[in-house]
Structure formats: C-alpha cells, structure tokens
Predicted model as a PDB file, atoms N, CA, C, CB and O in Angstrom, pLDDT in the B-factor column:
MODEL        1                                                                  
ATOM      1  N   UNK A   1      29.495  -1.677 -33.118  1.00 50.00           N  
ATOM      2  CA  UNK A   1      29.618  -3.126 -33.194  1.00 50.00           C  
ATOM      3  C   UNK A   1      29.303  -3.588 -34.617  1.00 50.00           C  
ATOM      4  CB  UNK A   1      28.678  -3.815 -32.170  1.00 50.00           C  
ATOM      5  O   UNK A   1      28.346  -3.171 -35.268  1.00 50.00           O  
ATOM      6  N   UNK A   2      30.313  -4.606 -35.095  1.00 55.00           N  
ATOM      7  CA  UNK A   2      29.855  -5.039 -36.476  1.00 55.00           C  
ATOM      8  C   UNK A   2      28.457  -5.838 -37.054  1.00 55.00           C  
ATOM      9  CB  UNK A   2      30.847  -5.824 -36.810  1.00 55.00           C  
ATOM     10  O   UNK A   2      28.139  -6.201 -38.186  1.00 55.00           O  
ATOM     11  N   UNK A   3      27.781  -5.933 -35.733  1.00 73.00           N  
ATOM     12  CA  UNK A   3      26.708  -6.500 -36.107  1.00 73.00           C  
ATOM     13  C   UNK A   3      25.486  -5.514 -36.322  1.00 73.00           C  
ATOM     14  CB  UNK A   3      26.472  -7.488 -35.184  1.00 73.00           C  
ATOM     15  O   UNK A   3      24.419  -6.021 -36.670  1.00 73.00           O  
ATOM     16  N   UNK A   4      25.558  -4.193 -36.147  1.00 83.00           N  
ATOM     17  CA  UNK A   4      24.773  -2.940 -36.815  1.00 83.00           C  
ATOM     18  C   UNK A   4      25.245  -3.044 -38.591  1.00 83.00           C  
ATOM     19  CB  UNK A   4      25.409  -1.176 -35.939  1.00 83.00           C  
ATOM     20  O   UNK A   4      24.846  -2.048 -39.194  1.00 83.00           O  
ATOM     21  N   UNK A   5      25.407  -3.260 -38.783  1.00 80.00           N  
ATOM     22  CA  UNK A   5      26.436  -3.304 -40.100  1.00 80.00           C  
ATOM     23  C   UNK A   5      25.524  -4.522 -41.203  1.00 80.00           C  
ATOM     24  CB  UNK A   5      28.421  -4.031 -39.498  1.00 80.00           C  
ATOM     25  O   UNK A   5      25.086  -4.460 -42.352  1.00 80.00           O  
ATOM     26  N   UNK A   6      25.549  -5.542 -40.167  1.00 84.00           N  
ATOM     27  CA  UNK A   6      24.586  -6.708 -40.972  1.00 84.00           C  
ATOM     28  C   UNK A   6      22.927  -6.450 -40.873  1.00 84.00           C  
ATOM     29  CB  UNK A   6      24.882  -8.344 -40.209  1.00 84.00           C  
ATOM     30  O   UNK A   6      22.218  -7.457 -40.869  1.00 84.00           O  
ATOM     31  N   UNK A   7      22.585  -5.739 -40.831  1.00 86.00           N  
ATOM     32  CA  UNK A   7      20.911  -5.202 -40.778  1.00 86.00           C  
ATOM     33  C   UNK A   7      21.133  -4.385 -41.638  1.00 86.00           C  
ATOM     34  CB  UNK A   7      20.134  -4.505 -39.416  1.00 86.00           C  
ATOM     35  O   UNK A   7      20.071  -3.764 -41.655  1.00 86.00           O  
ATOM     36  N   UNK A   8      21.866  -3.868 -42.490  1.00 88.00           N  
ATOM     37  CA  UNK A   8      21.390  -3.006 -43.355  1.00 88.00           C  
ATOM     38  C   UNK A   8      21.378  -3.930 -44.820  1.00 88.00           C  
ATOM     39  CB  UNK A   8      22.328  -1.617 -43.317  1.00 88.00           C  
ATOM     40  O   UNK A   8      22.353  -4.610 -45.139  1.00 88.00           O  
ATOM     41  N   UNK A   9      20.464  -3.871 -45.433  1.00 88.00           N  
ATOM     42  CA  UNK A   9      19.494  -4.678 -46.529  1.00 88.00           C  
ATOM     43  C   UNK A   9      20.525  -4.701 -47.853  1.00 88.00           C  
ATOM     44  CB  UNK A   9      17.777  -3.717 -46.934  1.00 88.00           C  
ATOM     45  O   UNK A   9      21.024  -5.694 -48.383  1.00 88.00           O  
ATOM     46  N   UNK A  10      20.666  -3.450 -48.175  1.00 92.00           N  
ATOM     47  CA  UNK A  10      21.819  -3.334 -49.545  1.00 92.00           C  
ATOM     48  C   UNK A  10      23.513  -3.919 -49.467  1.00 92.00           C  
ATOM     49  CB  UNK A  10      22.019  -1.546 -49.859  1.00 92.00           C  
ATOM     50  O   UNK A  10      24.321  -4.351 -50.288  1.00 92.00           O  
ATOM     51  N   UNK A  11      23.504  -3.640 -47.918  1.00 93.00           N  
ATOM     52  CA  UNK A  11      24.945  -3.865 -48.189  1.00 93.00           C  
ATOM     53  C   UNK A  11      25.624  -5.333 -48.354  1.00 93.00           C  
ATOM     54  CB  UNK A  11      25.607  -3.231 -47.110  1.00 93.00           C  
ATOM     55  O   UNK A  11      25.287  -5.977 -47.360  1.00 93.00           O  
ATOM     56  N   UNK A  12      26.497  -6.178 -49.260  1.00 95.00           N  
ATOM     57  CA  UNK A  12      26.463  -6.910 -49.591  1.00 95.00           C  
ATOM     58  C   UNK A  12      28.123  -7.435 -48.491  1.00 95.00           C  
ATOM     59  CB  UNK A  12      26.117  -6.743 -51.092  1.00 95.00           C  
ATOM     60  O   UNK A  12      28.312  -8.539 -47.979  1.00 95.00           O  
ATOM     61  N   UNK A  13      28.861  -6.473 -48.446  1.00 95.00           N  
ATOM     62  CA  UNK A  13      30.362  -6.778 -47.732  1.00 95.00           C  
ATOM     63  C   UNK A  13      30.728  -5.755 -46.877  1.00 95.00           C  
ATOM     64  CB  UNK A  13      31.593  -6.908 -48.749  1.00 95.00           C  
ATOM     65  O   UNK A  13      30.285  -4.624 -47.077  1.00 95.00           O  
ATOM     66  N   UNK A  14      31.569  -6.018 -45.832  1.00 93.00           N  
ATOM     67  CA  UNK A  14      32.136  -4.827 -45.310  1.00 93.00           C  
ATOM     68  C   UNK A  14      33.628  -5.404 -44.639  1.00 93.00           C  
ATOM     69  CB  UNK A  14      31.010  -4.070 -44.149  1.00 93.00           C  
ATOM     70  O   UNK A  14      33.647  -6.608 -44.386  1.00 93.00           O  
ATOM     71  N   UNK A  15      34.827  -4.635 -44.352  1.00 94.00           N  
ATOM     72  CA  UNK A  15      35.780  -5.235 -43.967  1.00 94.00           C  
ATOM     73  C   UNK A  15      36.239  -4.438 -42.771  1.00 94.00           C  
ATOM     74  CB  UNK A  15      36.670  -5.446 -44.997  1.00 94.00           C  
ATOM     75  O   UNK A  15      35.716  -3.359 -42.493  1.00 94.00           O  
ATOM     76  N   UNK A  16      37.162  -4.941 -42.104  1.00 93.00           N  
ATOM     77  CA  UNK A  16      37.614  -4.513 -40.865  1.00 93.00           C  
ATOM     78  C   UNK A  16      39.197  -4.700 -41.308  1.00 93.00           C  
ATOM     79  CB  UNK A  16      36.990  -5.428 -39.478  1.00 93.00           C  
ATOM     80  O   UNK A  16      39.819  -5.605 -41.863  1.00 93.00           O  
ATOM     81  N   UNK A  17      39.621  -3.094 -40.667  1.00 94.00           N  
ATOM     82  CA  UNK A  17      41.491  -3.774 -41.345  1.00 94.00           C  
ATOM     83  C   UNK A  17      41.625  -2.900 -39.944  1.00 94.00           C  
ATOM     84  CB  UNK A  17      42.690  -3.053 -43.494  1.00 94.00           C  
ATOM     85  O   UNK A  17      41.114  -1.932 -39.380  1.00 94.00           O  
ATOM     86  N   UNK A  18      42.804  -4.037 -39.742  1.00 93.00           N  
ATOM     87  CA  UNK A  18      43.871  -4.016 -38.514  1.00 93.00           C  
ATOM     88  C   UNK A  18      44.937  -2.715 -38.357  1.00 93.00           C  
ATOM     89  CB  UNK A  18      44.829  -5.373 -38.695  1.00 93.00           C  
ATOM     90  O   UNK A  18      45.523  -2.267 -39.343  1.00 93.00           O  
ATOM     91  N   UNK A  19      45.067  -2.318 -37.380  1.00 90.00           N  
ATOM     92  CA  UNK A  19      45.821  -1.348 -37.490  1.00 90.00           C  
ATOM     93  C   UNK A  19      47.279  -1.763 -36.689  1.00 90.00           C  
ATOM     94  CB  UNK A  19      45.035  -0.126 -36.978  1.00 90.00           C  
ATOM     95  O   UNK A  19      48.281  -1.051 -36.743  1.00 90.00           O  
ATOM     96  N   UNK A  20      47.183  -3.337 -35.774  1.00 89.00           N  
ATOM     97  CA  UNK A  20      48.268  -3.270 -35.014  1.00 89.00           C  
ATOM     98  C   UNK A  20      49.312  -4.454 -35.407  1.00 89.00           C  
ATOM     99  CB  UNK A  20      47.811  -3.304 -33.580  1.00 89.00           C  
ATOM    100  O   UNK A  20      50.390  -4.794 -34.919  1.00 89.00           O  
ATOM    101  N   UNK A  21      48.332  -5.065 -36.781  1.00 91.00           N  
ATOM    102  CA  UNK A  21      49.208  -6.494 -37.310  1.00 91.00           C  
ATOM    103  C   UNK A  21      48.347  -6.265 -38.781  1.00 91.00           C  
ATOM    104  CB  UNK A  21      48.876  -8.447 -36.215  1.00 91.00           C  
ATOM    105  O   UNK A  21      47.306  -5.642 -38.990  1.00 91.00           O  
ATOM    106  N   UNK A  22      49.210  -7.018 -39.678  1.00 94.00           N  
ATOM    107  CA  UNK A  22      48.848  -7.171 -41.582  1.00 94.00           C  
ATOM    108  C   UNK A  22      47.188  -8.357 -41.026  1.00 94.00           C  
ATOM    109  CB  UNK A  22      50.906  -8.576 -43.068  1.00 94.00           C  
ATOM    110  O   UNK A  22      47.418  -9.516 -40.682  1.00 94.00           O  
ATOM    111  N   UNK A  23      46.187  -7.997 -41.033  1.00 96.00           N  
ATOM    112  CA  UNK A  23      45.255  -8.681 -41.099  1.00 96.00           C  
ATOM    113  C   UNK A  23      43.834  -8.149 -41.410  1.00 96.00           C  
ATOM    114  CB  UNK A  23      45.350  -9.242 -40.112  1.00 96.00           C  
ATOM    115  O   UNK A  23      43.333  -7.456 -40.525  1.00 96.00           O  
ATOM    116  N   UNK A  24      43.099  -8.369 -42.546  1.00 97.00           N  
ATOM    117  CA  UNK A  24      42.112  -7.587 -42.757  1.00 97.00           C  
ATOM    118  C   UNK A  24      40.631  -8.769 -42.755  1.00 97.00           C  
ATOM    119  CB  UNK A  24      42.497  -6.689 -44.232  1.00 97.00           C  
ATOM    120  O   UNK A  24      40.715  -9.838 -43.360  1.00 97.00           O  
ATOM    121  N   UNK A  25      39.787  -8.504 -42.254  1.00 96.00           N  
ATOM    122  CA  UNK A  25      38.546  -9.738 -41.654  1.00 96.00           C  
ATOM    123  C   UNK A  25      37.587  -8.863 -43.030  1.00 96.00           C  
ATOM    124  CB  UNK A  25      37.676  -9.582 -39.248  1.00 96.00           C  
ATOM    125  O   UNK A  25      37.671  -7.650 -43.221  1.00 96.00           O  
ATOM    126  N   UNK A  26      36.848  -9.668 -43.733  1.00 96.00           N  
ATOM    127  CA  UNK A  26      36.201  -9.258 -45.069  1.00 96.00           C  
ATOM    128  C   UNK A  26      34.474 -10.519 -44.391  1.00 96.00           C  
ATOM    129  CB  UNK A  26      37.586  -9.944 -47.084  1.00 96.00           C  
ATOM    130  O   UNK A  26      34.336 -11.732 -44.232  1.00 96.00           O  
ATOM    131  N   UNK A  27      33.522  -9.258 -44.201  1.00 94.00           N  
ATOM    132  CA  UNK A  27      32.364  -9.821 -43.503  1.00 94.00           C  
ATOM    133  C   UNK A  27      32.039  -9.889 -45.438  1.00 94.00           C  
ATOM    134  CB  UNK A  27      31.219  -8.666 -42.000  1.00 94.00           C  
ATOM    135  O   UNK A  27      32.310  -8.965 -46.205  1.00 94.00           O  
ATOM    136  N   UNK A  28      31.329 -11.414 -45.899  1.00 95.00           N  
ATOM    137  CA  UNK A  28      30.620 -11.003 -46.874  1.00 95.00           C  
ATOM    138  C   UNK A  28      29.039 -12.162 -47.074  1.00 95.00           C  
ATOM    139  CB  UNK A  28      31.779 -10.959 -48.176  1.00 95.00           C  
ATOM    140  O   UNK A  28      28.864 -13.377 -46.984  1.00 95.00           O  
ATOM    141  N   UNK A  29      28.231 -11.082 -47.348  1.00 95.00           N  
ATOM    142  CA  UNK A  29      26.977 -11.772 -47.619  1.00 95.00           C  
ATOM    143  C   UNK A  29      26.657 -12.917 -48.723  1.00 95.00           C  
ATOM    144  CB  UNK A  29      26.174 -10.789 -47.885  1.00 95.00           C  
ATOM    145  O   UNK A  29      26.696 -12.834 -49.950  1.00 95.00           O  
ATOM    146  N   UNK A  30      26.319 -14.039 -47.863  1.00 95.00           N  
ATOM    147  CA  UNK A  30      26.199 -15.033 -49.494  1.00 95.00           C  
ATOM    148  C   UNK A  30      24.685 -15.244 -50.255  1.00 95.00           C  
ATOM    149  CB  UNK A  30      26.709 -16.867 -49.146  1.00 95.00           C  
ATOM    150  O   UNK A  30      23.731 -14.473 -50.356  1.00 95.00           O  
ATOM    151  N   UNK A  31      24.817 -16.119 -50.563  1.00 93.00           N  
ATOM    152  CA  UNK A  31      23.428 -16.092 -51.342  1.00 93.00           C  
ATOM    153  C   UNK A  31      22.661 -16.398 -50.923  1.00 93.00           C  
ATOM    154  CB  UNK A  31      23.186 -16.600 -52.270  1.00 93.00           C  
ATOM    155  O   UNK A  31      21.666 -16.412 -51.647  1.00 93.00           O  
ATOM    156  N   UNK A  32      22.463 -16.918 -49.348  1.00 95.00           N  
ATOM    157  CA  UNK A  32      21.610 -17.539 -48.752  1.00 95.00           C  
ATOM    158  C   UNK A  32      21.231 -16.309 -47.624  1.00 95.00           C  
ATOM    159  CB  UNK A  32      22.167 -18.986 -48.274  1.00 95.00           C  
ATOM    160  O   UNK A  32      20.107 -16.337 -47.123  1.00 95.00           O  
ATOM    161  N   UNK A  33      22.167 -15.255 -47.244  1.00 92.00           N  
ATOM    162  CA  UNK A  33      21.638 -14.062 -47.280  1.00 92.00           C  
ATOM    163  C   UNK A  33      22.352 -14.239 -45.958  1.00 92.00           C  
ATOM    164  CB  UNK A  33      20.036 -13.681 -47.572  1.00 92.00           C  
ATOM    165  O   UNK A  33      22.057 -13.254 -45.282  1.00 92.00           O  
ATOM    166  N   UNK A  34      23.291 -15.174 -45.162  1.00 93.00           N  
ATOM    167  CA  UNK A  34      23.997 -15.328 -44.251  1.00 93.00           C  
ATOM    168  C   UNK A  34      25.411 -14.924 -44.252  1.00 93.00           C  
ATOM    169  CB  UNK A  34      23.848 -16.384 -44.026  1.00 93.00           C  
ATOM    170  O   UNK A  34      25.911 -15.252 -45.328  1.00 93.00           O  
ATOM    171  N   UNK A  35      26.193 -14.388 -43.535  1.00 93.00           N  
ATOM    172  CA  UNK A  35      26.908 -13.485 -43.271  1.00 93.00           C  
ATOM    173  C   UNK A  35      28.478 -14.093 -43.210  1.00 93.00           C  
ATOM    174  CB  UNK A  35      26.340 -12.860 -42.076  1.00 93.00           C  
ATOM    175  O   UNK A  35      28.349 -14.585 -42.089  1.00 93.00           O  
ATOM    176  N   UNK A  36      29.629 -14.370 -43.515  1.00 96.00           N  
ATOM    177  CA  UNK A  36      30.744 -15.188 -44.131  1.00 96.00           C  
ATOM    178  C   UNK A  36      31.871 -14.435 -43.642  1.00 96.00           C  
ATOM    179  CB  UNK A  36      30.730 -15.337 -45.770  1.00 96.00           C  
ATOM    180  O   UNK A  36      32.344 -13.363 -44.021  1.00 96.00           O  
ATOM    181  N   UNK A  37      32.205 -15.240 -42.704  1.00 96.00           N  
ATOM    182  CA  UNK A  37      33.981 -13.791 -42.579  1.00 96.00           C  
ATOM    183  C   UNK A  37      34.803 -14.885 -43.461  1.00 96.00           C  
ATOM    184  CB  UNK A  37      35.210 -13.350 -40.204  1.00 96.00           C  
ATOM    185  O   UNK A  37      34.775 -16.102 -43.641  1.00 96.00           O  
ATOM    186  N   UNK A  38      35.684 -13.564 -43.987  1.00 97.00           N  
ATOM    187  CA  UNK A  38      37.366 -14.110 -44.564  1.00 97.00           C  
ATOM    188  C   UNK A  38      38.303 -13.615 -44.128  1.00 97.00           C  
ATOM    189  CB  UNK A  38      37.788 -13.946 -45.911  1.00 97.00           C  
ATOM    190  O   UNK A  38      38.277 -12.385 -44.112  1.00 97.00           O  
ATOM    191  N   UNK A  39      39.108 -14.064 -43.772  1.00 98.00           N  
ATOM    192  CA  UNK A  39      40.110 -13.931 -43.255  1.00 98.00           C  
ATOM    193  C   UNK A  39      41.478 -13.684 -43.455  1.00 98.00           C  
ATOM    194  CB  UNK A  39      40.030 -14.518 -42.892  1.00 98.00           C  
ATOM    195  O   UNK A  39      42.235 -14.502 -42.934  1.00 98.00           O  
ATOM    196  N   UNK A  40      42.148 -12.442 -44.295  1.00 97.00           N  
ATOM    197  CA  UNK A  40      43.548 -12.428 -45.022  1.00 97.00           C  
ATOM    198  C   UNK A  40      44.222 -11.869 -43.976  1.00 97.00           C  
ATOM    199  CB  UNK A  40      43.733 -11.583 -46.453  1.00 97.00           C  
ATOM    200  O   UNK A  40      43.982 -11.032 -43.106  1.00 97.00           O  
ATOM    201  N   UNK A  41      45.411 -12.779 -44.402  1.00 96.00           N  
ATOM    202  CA  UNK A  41      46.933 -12.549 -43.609  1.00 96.00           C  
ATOM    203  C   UNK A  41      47.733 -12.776 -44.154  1.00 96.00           C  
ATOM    204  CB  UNK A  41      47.333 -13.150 -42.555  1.00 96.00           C  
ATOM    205  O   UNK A  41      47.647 -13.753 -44.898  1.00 96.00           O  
ATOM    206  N   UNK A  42      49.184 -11.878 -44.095  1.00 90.00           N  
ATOM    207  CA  UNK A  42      50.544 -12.283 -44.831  1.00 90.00           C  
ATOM    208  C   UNK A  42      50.540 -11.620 -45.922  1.00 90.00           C  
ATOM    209  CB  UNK A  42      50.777 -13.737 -45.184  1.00 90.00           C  
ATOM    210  O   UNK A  42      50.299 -10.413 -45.926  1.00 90.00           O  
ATOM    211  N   UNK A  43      50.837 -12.381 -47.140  1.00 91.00           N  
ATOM    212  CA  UNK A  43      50.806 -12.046 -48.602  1.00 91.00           C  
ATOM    213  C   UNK A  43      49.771 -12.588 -49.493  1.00 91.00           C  
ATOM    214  CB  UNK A  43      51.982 -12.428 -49.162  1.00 91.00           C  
ATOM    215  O   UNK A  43      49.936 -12.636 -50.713  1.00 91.00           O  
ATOM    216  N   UNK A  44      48.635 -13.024 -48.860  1.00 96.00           N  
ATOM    217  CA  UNK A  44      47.500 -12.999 -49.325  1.00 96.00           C  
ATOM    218  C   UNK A  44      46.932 -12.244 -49.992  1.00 96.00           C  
ATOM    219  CB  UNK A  44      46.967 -13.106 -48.736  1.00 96.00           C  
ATOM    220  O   UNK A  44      47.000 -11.053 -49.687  1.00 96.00           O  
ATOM    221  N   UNK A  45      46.107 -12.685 -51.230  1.00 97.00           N  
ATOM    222  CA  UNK A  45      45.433 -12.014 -52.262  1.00 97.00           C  
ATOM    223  C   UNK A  45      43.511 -11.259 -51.689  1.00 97.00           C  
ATOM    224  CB  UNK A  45      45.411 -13.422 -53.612  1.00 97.00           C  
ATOM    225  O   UNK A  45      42.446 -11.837 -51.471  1.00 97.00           O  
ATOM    226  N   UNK A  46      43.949  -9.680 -51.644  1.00 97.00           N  
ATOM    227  CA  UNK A  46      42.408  -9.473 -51.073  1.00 97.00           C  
ATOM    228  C   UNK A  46      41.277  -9.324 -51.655  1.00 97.00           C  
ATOM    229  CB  UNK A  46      42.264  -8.538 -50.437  1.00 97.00           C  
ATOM    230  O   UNK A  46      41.480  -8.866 -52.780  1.00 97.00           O  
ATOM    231  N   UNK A  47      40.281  -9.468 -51.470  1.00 96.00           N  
ATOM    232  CA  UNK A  47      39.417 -10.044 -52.727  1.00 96.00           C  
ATOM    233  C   UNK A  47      38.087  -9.433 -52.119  1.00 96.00           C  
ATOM    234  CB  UNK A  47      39.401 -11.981 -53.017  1.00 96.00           C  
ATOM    235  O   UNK A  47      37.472  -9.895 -51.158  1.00 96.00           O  
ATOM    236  N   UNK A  48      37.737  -8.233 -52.905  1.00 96.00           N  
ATOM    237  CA  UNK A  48      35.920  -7.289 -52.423  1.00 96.00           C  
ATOM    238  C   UNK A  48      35.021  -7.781 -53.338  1.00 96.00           C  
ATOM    239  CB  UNK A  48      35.739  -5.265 -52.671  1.00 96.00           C  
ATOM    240  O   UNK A  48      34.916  -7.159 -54.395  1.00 96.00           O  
ATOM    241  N   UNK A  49      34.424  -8.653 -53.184  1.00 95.00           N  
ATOM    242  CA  UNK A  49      33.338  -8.905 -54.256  1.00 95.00           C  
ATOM    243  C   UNK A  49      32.335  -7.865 -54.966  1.00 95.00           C  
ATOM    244  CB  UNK A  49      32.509  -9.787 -53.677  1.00 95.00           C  
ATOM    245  O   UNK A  49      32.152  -7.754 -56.178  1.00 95.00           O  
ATOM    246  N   UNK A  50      31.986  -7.442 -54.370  1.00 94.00           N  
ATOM    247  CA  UNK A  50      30.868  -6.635 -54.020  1.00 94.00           C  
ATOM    248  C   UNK A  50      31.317  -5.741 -55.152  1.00 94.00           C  
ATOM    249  CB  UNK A  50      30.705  -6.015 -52.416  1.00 94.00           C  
ATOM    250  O   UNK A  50      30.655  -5.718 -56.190  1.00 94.00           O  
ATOM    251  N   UNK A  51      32.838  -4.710 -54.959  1.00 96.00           N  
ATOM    252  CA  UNK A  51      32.948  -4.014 -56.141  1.00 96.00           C  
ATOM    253  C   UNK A  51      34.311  -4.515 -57.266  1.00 96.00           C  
ATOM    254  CB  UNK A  51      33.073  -2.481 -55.620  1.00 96.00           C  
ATOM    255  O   UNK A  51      35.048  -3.738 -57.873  1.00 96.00           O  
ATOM    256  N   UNK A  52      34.356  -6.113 -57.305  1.00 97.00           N  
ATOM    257  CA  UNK A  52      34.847  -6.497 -58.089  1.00 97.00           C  
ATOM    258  C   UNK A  52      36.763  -6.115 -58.131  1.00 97.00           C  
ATOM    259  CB  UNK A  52      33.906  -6.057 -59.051  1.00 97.00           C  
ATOM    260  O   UNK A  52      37.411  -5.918 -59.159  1.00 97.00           O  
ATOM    261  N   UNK A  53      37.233  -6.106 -56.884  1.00 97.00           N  
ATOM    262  CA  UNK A  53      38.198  -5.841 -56.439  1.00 97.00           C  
ATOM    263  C   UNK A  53      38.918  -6.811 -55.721  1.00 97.00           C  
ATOM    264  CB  UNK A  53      37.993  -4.949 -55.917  1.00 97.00           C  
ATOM    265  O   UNK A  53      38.494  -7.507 -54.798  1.00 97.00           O  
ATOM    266  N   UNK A  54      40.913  -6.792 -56.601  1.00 97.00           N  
ATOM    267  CA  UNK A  54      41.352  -7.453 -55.754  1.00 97.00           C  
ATOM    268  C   UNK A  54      43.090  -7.065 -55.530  1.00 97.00           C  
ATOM    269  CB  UNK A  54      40.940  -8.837 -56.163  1.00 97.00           C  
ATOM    270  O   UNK A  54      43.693  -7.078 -56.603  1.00 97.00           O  
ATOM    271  N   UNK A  55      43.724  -6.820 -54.641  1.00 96.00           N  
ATOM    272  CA  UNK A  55      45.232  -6.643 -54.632  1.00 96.00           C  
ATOM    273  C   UNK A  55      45.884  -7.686 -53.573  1.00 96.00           C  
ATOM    274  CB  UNK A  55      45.621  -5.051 -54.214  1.00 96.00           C  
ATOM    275  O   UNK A  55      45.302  -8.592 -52.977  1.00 96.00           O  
ATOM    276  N   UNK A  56      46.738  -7.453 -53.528  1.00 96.00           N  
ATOM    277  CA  UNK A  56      47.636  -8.196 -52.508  1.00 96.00           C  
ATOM    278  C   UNK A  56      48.380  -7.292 -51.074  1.00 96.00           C  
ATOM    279  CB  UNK A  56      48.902  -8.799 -53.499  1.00 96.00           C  
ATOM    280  O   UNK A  56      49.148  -6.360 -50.834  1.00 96.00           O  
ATOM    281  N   UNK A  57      47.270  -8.638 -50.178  1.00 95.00           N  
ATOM    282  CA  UNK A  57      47.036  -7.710 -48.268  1.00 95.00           C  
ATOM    283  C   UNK A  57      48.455  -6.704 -48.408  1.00 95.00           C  
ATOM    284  CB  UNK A  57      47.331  -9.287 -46.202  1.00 95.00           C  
ATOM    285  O   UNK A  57      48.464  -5.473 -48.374  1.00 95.00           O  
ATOM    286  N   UNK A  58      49.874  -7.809 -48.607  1.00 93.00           N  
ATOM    287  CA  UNK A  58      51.136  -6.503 -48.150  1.00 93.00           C  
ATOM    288  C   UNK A  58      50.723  -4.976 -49.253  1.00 93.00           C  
ATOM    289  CB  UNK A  58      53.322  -7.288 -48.731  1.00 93.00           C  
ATOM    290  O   UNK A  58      51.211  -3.894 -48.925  1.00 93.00           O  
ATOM    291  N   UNK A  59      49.914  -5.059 -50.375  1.00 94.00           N  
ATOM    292  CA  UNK A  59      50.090  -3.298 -50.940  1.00 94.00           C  
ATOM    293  C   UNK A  59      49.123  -3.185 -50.351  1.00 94.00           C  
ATOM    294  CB  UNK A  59      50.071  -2.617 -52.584  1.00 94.00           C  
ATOM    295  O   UNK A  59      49.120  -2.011 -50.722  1.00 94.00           O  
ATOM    296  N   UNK A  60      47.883  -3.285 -49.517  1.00 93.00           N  
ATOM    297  CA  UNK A  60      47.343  -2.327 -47.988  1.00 93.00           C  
ATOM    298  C   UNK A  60      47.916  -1.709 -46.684  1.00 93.00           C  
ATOM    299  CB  UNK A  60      46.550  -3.037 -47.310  1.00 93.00           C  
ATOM    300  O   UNK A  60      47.621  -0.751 -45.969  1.00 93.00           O  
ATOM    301  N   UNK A  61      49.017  -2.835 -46.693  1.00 93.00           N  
ATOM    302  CA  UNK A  61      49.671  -2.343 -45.548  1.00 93.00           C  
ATOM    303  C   UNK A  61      50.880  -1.593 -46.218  1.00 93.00           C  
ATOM    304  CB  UNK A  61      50.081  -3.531 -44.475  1.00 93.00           C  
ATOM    305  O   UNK A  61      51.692  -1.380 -45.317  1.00 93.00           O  
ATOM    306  N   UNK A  62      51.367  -1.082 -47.460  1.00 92.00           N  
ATOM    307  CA  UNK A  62      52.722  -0.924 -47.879  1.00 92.00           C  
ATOM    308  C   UNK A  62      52.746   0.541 -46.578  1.00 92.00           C  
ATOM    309  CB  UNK A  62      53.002  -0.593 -49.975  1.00 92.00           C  
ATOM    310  O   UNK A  62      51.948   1.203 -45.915  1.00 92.00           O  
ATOM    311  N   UNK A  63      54.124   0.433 -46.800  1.00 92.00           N  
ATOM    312  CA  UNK A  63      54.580   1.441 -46.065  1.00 92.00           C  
ATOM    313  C   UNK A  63      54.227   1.513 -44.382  1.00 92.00           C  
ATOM    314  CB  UNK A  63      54.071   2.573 -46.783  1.00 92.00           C  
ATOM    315  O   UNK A  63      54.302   2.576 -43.766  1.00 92.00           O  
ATOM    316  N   UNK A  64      53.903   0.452 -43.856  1.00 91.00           N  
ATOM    317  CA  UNK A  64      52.966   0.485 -42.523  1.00 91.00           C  
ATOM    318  C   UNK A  64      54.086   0.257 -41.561  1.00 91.00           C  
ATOM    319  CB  UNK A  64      51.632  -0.769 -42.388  1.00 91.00           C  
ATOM    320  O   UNK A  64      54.703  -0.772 -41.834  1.00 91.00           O  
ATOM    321  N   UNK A  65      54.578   0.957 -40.426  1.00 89.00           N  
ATOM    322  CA  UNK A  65      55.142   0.379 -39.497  1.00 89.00           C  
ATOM    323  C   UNK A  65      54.463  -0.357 -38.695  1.00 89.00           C  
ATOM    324  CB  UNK A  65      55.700   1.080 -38.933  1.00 89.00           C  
ATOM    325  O   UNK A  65      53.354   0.154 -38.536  1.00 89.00           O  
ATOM    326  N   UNK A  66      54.610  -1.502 -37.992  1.00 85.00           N  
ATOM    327  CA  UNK A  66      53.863  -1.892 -36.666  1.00 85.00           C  
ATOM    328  C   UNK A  66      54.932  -2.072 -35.570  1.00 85.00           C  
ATOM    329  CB  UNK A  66      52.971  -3.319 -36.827  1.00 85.00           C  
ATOM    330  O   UNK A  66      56.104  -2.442 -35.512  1.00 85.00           O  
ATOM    331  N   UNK A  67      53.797  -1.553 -34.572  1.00 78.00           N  
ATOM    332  CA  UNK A  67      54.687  -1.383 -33.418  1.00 78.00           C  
ATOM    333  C   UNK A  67      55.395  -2.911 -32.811  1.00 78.00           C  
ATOM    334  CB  UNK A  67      53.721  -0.622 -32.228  1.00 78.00           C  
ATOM    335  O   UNK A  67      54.880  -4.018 -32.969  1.00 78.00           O  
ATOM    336  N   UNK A  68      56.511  -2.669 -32.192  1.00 79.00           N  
ATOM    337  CA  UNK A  68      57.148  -3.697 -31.507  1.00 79.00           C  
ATOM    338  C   UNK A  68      56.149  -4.567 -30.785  1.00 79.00           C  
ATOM    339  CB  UNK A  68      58.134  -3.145 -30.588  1.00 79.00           C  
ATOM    340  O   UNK A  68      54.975  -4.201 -30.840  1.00 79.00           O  
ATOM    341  N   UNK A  69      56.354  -5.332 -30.320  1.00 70.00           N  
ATOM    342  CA  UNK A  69      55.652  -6.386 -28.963  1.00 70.00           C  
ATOM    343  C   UNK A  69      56.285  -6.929 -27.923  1.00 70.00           C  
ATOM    344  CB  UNK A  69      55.121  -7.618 -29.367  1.00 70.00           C  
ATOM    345  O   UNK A  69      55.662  -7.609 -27.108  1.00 70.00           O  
TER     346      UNK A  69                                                      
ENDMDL                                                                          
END                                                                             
C-alpha cells in the first residue's frame, strides 16, 4: 500500500505509473512535510523534483500498446 511509502523520513517523492492507460500519479512531499499527489495524463510534461527531472508522459509510455476496452 502506498501509504508504507510515506513513513519513510528521507524519501521526498515516489510515483505510481499505470500499466493499463498513459497516467502516472507523482506522490510528492512539500515543505510542510505533507504529502501532494500530481497527476499526469496525455502529453503532459513529467516533472521528479526530488532528482531534478523532467520529460514528456507520451516518451514513458513510447512504444506502449494498451489493451482494447
């Protein structure tokens, strides 16, 4: 569960990427030491603070099929 994840002291971000649609959830810690989801979808710009990182969501998913619905 992602909330084991927020008890650990150092870690500043962590993300969750989708495997069944282009959507990646970016948990990040702010300065008040409270816990912030973001939310990219589409052709959105993805953005890791933590190690100063950023590309665009479609080159995470390049090459990705998703299944029908």
């Amino acid at each position: 569960m992602s909330i084991d994840y927020q008890e650990l002291e150092t870690l500043q971000e962590y993300v969750l990427v989708s495997q069944n649609r282009q959507r990646v959830d970016c948990f990040r810690r702010n300065n008040q030491g409270r816990w912030e989801l973001y939310i990219y979808r589409g052709n959105q710009q993805l953005e890791l603070t933590s190690i100063n990182f950023q590309c665009l969501l479609t080159d995470v998913y390049e090459d990705v099929n998703f299944p029908r619905r």
